[in-house]
C-alpha positions in Angstrom: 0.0 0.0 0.0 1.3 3.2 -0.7 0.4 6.8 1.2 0.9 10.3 0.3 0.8 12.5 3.0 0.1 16.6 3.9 2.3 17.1 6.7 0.3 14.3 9.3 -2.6 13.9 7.2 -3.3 11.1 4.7 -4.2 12.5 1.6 -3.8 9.8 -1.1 -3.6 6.0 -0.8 -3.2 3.1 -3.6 -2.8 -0.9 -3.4 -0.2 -2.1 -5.7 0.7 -6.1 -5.6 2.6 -8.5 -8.0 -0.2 -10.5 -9.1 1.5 -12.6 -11.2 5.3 -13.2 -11.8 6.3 -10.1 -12.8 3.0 -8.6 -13.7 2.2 -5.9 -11.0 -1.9 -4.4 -10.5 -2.3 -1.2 -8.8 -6.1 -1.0 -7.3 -8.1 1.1 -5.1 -6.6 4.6 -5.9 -7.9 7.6 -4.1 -6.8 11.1 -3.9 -8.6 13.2 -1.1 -10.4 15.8 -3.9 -8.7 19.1 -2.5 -5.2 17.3 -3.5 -5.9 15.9 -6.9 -3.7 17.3 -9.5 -0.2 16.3 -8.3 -0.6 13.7 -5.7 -1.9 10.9 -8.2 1.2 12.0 -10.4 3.9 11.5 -7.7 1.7 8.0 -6.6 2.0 7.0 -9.7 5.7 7.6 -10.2 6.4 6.2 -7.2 4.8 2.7 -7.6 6.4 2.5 -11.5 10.2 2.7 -9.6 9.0 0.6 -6.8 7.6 -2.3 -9.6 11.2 -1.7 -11.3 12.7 -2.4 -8.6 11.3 -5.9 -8.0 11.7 -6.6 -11.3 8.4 -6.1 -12.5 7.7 -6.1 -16.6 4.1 -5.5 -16.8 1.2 -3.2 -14.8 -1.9 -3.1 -14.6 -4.0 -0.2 -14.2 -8.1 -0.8 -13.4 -9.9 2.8 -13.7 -13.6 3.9 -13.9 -14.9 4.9 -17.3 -15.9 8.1 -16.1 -12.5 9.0 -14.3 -11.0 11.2 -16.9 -8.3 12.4 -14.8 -7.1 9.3 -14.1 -7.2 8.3 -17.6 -5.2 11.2 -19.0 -2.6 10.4 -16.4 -2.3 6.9 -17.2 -2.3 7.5 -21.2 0.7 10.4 -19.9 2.9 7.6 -18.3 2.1 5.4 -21.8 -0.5 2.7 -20.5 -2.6 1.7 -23.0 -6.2 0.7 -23.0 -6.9 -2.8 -23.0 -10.5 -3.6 -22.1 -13.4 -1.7 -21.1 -16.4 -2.9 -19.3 -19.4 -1.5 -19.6 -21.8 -3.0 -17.0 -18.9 -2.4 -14.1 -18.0 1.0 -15.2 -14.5 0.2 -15.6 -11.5 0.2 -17.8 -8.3 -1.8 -18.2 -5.2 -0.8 -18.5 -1.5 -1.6 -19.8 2.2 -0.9 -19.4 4.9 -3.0 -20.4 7.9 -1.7 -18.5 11.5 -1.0 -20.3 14.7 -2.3 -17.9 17.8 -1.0 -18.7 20.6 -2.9 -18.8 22.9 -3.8 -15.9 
């Protein structure tokens, strides 16, 4: 689980787990609304160095339909869309991460 914080208070949370070998999911995002617009970024960034770090190659990204900034953030770190789901209101979505050699 990862937390952003505001001096002492929580102000962003999201669960990311290897569910698979190698294949990393990141679930039950939230941002506390007054903090959206940065904190998600930085989450974000943060779980992609910590997945690289245990050797992760893939990630994948569930996000409502209707959650446009969310969307927009996770097409501007290159995930791509790989299912949507109409009668849960959500989407799936893809990154395939590049190692660099040791």
């Amino acid at each position: 689980v990862l937390l952003s914080y505001s001096g002492s208070q929580a102000v962003g949370m999201s669960e990311v787990y290897e569910e698979f070998k190698e294949t990393w999911s990141i679930l039950s995002s939230w941002i506390k609304p007054q903090f959206r617009g940065g904190v998600g970024k930085r989450m974000l960034e943060m779980a992609i160095e910590e997945i690289k770090k245990r050797k992760g190659r893939t990630i994948l990204f569930g996000i409502k339909l209707k959650n446009d900034r969310a969307i927009h953030l996770a097409e501007s770190f290159g995930f791509k869309k790989t299912h949507e789901d109409l009668s849960s209101g959500s989407s799936s979505w893809k990154l395939d991460l590049k190692h660099e050699a040791s």
